[in-house]
Structures are given as structure tokens and as C-alpha cells.
PASEBA-1860 file (N, C-alpha, C; in nm, 3 decimals):
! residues 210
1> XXXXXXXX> 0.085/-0.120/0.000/0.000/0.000/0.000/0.088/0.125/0.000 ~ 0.083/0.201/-0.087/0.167/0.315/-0.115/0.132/0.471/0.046 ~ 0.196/0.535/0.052/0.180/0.598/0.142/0.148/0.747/0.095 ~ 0.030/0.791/0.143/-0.032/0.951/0.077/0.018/1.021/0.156 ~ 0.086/1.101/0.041/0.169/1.227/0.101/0.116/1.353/0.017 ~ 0.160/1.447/0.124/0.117/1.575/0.050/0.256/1.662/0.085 ~ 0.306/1.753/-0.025/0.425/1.845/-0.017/0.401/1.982/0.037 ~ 0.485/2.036/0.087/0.446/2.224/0.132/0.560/2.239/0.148
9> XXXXXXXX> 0.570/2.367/0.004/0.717/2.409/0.001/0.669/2.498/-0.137 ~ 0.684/2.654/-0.082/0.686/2.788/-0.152/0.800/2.740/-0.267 ~ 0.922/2.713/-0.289/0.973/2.663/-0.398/0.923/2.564/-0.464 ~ 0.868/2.611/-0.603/0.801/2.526/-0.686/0.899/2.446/-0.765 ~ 0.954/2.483/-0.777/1.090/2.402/-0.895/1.092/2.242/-0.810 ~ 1.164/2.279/-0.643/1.192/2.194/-0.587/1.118/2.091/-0.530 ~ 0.987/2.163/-0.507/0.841/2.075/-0.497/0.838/1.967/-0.591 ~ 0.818/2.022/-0.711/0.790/1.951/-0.829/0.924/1.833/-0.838
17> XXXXXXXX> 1.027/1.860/-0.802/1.131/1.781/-0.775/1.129/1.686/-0.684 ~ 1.076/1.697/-0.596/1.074/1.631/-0.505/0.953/1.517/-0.542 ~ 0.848/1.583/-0.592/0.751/1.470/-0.599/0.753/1.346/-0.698 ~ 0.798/1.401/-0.782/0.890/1.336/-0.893/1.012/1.193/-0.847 ~ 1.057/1.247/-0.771/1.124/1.107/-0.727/1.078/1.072/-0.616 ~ 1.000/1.126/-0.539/0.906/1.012/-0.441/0.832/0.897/-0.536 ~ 0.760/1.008/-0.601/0.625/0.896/-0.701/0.726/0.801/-0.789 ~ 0.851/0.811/-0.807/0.881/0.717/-0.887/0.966/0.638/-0.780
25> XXXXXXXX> 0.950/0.591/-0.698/0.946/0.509/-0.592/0.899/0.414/-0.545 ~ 0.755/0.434/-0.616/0.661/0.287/-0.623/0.613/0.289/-0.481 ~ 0.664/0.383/-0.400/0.586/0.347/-0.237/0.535/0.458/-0.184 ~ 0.583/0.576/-0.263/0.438/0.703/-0.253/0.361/0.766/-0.339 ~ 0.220/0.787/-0.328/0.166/0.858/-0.358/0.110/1.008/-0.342 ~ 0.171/1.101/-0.437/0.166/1.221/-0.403/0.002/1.323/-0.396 ~ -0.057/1.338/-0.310/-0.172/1.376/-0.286/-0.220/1.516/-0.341 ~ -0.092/1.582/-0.337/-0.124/1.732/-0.360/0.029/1.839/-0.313
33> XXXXXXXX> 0.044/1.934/-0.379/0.157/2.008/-0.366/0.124/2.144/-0.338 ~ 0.154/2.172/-0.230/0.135/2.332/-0.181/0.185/2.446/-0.102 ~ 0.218/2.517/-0.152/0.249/2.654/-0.122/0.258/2.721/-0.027 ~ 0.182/2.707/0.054/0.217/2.769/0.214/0.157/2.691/0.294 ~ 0.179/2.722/0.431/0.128/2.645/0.550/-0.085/2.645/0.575 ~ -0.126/2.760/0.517/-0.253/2.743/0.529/-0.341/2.669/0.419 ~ -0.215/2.694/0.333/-0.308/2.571/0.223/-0.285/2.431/0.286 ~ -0.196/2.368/0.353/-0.143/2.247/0.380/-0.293/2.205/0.469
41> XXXXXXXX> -0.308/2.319/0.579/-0.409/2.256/0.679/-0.486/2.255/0.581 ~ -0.544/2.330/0.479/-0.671/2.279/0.468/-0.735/2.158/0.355 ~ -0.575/2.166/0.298/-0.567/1.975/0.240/-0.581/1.876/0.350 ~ -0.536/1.916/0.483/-0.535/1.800/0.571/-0.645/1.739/0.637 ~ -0.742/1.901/0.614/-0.858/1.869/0.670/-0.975/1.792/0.590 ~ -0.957/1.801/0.427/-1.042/1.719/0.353/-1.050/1.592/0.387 ~ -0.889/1.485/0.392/-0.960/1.336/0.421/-0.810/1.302/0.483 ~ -0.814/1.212/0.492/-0.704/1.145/0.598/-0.564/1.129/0.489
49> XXXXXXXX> -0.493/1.168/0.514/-0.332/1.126/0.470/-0.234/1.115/0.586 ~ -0.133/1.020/0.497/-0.039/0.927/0.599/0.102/1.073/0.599 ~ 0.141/1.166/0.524/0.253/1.206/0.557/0.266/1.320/0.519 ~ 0.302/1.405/0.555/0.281/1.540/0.541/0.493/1.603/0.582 ~ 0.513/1.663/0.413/0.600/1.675/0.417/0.692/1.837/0.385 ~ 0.716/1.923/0.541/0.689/2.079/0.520/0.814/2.159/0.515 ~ 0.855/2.229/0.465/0.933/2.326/0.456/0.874/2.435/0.585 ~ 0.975/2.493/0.655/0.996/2.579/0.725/0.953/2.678/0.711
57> XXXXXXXX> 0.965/2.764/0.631/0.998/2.930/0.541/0.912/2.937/0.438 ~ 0.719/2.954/0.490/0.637/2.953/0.338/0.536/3.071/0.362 ~ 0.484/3.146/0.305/0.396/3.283/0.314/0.301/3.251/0.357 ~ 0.222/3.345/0.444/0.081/3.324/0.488/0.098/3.261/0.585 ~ 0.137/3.133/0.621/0.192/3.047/0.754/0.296/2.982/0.751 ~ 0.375/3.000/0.812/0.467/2.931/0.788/0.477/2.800/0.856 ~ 0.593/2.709/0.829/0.568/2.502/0.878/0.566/2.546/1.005 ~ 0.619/2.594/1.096/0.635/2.565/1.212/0.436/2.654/1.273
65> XXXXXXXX> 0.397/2.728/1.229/0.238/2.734/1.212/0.128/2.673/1.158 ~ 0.184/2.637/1.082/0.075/2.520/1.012/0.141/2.400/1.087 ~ 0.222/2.319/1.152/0.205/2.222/1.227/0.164/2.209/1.375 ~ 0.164/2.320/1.424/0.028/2.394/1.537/-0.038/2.362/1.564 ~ -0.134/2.425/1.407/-0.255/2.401/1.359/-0.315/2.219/1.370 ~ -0.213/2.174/1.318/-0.254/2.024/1.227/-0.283/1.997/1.375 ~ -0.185/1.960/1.470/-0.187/1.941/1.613/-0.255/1.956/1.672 ~ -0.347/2.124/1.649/-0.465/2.165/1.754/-0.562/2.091/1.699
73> XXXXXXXX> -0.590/2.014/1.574/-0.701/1.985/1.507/-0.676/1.802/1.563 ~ -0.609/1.717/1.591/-0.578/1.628/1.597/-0.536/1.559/1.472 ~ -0.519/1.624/1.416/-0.520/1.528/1.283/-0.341/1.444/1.247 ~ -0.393/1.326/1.273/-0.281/1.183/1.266/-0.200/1.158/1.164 ~ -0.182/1.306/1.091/-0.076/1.278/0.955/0.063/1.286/1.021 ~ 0.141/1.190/0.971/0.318/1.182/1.032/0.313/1.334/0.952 ~ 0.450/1.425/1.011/0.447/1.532/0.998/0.690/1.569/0.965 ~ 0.710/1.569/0.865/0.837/1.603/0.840/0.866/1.709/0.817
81> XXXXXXXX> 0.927/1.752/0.873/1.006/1.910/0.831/1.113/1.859/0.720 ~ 1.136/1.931/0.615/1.257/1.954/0.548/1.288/2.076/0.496 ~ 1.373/2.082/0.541/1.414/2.273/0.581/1.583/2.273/0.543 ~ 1.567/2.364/0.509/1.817/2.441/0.483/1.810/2.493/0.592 ~ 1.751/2.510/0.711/1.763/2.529/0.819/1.800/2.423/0.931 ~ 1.959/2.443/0.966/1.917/2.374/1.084/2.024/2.412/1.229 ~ 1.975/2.543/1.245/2.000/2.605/1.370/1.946/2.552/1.504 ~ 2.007/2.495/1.568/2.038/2.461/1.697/1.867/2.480/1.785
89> XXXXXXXX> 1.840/2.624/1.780/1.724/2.651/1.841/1.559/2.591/1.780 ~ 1.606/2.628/1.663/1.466/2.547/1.543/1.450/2.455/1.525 ~ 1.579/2.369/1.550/1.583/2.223/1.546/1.502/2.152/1.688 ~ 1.577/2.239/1.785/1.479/2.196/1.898/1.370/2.252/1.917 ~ 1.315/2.360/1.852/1.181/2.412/1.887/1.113/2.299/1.778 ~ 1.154/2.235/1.680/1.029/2.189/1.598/1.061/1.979/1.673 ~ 1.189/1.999/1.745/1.159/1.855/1.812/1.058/1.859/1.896 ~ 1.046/1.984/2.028/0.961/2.010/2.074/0.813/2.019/2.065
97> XXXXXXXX> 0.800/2.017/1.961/0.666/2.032/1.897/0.591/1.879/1.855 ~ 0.684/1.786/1.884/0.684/1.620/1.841/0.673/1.587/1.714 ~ 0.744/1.671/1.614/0.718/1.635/1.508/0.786/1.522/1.476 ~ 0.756/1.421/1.362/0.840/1.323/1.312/0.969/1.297/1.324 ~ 1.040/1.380/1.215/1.129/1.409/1.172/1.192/1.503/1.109 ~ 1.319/1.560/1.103/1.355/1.684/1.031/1.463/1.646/0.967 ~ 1.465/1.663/0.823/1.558/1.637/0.728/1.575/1.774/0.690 ~ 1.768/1.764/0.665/1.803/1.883/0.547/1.762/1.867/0.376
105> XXXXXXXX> 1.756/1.959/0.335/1.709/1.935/0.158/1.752/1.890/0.136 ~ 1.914/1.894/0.183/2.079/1.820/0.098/2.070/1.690/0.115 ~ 1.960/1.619/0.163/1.993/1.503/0.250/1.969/1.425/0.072 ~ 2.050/1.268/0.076/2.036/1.212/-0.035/1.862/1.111/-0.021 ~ 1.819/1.163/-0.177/1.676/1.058/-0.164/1.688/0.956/-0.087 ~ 1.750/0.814/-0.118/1.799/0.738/-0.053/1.778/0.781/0.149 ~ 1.806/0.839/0.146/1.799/0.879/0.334/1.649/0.920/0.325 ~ 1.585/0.996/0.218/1.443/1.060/0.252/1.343/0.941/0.245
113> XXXXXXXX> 1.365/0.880/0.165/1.272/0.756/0.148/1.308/0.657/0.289 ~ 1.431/0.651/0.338/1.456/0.551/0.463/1.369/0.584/0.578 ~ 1.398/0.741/0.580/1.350/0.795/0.699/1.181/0.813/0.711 ~ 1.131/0.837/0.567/0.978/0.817/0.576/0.923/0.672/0.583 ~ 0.997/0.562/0.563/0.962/0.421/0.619/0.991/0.408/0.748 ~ 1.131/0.468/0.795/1.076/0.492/0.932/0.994/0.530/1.040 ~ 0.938/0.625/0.974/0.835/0.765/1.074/0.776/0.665/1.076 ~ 0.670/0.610/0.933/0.554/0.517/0.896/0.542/0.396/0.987
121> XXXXXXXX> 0.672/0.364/1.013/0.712/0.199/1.098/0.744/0.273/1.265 ~ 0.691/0.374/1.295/0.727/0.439/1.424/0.854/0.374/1.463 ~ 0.945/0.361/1.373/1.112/0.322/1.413/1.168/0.441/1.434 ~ 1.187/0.544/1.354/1.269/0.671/1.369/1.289/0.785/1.525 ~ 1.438/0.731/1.501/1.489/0.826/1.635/1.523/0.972/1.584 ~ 1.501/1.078/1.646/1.528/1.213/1.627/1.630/1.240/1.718 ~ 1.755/1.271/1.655/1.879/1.284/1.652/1.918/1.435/1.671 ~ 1.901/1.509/1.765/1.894/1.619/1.752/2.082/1.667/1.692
129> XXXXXXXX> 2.165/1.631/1.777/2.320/1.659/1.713/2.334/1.573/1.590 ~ 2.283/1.450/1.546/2.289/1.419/1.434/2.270/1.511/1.310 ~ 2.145/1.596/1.305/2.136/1.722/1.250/2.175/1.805/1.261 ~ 2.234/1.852/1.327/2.289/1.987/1.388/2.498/1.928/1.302 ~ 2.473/1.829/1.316/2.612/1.800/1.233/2.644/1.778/1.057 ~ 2.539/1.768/1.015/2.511/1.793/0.853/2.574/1.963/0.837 ~ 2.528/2.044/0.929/2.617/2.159/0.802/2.741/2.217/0.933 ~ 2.819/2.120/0.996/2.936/2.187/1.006/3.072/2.150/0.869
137> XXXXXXXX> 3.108/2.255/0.927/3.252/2.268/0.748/3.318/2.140/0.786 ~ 3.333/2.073/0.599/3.406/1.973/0.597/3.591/2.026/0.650 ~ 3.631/2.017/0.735/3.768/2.096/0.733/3.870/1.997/0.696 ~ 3.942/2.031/0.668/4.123/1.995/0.580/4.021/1.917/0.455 ~ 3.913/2.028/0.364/3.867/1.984/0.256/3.853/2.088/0.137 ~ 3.969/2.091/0.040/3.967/2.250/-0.028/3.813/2.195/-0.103 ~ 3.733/2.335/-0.172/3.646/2.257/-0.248/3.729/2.227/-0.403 ~ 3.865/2.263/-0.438/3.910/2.173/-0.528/3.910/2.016/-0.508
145> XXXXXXXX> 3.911/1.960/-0.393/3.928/1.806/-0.371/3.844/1.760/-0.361 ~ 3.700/1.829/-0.306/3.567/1.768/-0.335/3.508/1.781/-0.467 ~ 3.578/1.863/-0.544/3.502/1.883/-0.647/3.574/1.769/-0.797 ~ 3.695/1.761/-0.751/3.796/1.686/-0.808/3.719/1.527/-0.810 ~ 3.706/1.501/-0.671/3.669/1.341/-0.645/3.498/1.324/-0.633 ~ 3.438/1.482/-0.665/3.286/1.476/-0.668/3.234/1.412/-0.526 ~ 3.279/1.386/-0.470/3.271/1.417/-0.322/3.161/1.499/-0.222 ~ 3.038/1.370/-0.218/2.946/1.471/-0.092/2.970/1.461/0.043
153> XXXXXXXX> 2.882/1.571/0.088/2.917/1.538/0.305/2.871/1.433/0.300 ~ 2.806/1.324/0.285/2.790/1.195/0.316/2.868/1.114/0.323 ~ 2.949/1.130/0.166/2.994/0.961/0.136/3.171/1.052/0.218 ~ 3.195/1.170/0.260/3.324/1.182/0.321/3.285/1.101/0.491 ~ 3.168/1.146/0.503/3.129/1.081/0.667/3.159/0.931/0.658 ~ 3.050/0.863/0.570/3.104/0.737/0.531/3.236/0.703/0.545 ~ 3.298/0.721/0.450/3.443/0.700/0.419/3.526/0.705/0.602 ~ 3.479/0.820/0.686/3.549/0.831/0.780/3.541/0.727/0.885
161> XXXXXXXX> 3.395/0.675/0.817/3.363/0.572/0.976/3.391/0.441/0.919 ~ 3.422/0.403/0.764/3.465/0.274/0.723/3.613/0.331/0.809 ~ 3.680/0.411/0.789/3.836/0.388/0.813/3.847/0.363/0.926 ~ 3.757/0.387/1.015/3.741/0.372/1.176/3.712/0.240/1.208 ~ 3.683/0.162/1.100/3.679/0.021/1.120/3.538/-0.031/1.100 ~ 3.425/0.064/1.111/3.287/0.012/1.147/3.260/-0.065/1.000 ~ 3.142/-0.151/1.044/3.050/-0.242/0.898/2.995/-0.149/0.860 ~ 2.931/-0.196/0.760/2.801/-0.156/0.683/2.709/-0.143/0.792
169> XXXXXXXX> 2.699/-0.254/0.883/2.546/-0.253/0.961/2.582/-0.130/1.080 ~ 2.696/-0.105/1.121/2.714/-0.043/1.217/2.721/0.138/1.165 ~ 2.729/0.138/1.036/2.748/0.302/0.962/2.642/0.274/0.971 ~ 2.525/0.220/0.924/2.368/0.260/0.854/2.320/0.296/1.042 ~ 2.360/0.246/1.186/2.294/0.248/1.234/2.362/0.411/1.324 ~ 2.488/0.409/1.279/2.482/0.563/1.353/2.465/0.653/1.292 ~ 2.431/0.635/1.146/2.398/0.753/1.033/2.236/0.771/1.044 ~ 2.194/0.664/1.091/2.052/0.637/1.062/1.994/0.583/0.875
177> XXXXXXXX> 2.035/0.552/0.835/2.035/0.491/0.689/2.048/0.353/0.694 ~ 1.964/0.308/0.587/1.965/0.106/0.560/2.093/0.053/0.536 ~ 2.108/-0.048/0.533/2.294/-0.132/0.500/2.266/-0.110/0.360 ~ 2.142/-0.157/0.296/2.143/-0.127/0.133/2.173/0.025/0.076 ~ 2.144/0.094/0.149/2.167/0.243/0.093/2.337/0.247/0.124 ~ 2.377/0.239/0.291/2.521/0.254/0.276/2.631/0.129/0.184 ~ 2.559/0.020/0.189/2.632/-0.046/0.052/2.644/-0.016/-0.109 ~ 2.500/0.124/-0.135/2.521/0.159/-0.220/2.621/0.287/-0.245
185> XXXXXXXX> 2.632/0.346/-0.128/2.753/0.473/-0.157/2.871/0.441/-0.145 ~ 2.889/0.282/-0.056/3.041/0.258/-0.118/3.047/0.184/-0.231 ~ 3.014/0.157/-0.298/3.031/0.079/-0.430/3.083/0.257/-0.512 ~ 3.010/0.380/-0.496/2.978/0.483/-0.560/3.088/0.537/-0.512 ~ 3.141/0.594/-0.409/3.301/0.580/-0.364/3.380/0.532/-0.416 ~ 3.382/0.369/-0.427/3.490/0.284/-0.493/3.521/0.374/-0.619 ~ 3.392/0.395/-0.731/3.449/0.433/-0.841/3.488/0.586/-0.798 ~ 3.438/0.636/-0.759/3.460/0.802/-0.781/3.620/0.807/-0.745
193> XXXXXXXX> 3.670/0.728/-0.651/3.809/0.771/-0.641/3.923/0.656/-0.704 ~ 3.878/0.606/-0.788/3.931/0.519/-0.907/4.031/0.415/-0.859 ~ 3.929/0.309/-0.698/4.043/0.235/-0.658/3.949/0.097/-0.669 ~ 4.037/-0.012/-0.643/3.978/-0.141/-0.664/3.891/-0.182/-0.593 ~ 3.911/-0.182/-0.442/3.817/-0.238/-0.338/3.824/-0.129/-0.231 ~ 3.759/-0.208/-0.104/3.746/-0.147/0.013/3.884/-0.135/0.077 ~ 3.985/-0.210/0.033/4.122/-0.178/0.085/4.173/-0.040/0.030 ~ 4.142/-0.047/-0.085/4.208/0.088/-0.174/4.132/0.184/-0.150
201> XXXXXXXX> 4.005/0.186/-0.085/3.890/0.322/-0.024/3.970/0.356/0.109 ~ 4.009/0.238/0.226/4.090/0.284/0.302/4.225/0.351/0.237 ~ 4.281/0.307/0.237/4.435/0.382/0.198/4.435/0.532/0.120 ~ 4.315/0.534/0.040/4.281/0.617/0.022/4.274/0.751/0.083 ~ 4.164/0.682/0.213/4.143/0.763/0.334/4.269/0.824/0.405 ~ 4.391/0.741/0.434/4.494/0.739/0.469/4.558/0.872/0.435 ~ 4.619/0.836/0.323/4.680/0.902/0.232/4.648/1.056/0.191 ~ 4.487/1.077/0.255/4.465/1.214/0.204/4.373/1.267/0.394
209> XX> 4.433/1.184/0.412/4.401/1.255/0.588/4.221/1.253/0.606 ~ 4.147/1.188/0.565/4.041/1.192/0.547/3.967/1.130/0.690
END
């Protein structure tokens, strides 16, 4: 059974982006796409949906008002923030508020789709420094060397906690991500930095202080 979602996010480009690779996912269905926080409630209030997925920063109401709202009304839609915000105070004012979950935009599909099977499977832990650690600076990282080895904040985190010794099962569980997703960014690693195996991803690491 596919999961009804509805989007809210004043950027239309990225809306439309977004729904686009949910729906081609095969496990959501996109209900409706909208624009600010008072249109959201009053999609929510027509009929029951499973996920409700909000941007922060939208006219007329903004997410952290329109999830208030949804709240004062009772209404049982899982509720995600995804916001380029993630200041320390907002992060905890919208944990406070019990919402789901809060993802950065930057976050890879792969993590958005994990984490909305999570909310859905009431598995998902809210990580408050987990987030709050997505936008500190990659340091001893020129952006010539990320840009060289195409290199995201993920697969460098990755990379840091394979060299640290951990599995697959043990990265997916302090990243919060599936073993299939982190087995897929090291395969995507392997090539990007043009070495044979997981020995040559370490040494890799080594070699460039990573």
C-alpha cells in the first residue's frame, strides 16, 4: 500500500522535484503540492493522509504554524520538516513540537525515502546533534578536492567511519540509513576515487588525511 503524502514548500521548482522522485518510488503517492502552511491545513482537513511533508519558510503560515494548527485539530498525519535550516534553536523548537522528523534538503533521496519508512514503521529516532552535524565545514577539505573526487558530506562521513573500522550494519545504524543504501555509496566511492576495493577506499582515506 503506497503511502499519501502531501508536499508544502513555496519553492516550486523543488516541490515539483521532489515529488517526482518520491512517485517514482513505487511506495508514494503524491496527494497534492502546496504553497504555504494554510493551504497544507486545509488539504489535511479534507480526508485522511499518511505524511505530510513541510518546509519551514512559506507565506501566509509558515511550517512551524501550520504544524500547530494540524496538532490543535488532531489530525494523525506523520508530519516532516525539510528545511536548509538547521539552527540549533529550530531544530529543537520543531523537536519540541513532536514532530516526526527533520531532514536537510541536501539530504540524499535514498535517506528521505529511509526515513519516511521509518516515521511510517514508528522506528525513527530524532537525533537532535545528528542534525545539527550535517552543516558543520568539511575541514582539511579544499572545495578543489571535493570537487575533483565529486565528493558529498555523506559519502566523506562514510568513508570516515569505514576507516574507523565500522560495517556496513554499524554506519547505517549511527547515520541512521539502511545497510542497502550505505552499501550503495560505497560501491559509488569505490568508483569516484578510481580504486579497486574497500582496501584501496581505506588507503585512500589514509593518504589524504580523510
Amino acid at each position: 500500500m503506497q503511502i499519501s503524502t502531501i508536499i508544502a514548500d513555496d519553492h516550486k521548482l523543488f516541490a515539483q522535484g521532489l515529488a517526482n522522485i518520491l512517485g517514482h518510488s513505487g511506495e508514494i503517492e503524491i496527494k497534492a503540492i502546496v504553497h504555504n502552511g494554510k493551504a497544507l491545513v486545509q488539504e489535511l482537513k479534507k480526508e485522511p493522509t499518511d505524511l505530510a511533508l513541510i518546509d519551514l519558510n512559506m507565506p501566509e503560515l509558515d511550517g512551524i504554524g501550520a504544524i500547530k494548527q494540524i496538532q490543535a485539530l488532531s489530525i494523525k498525519t506523520k508530519l516532516i520538516i525539510l528545511s536548509t535550516y538547521a539552527d540549533e534553536k529550530l531544530v529543537e523548537e520543531a523537536k519540541n513540537l513532536k514532530i516526526n522528523a527533520y531532514l536537510l534538503k541536501d539530504a540524499e533521496p535514498e535517506e528521505l525515502l529511509y526515513t519516511i519508512k521509518e516515521v511510517m514503521e514508528n522506528r525513527y529516532e530524532f537525533n537532535l546533534n545528528h542534525i545539527l552535524k550535517q552543516t558543520e565545514p568539511l575541514e582539511n577539505f579544499s572545495d578543489d578536492f571535493l570537487k575533483k573526487y565529486k565528493l558529498s558530506r555523506r559519502e566523506i562521513e562514510i568513508i570516515q567511519l569505514l576507516k574507523k573500522g565500522l560495517t556496513n550494519q554499524e554506519i547505517a545504524d549511527k547515520i541512521f540509513l539502511s545497510v542497502l543504501t550505505i552499501q550503495t555509496h560505497r560501491k559509488n566511492i569505490i568508483q569516484k576515487l578510481g580504486v579497486n576495493n574497500s582496501a584501496g577506499l581505506i588507503a585512500f582515506a589514509h593518504e589524504h588525511n580523510i
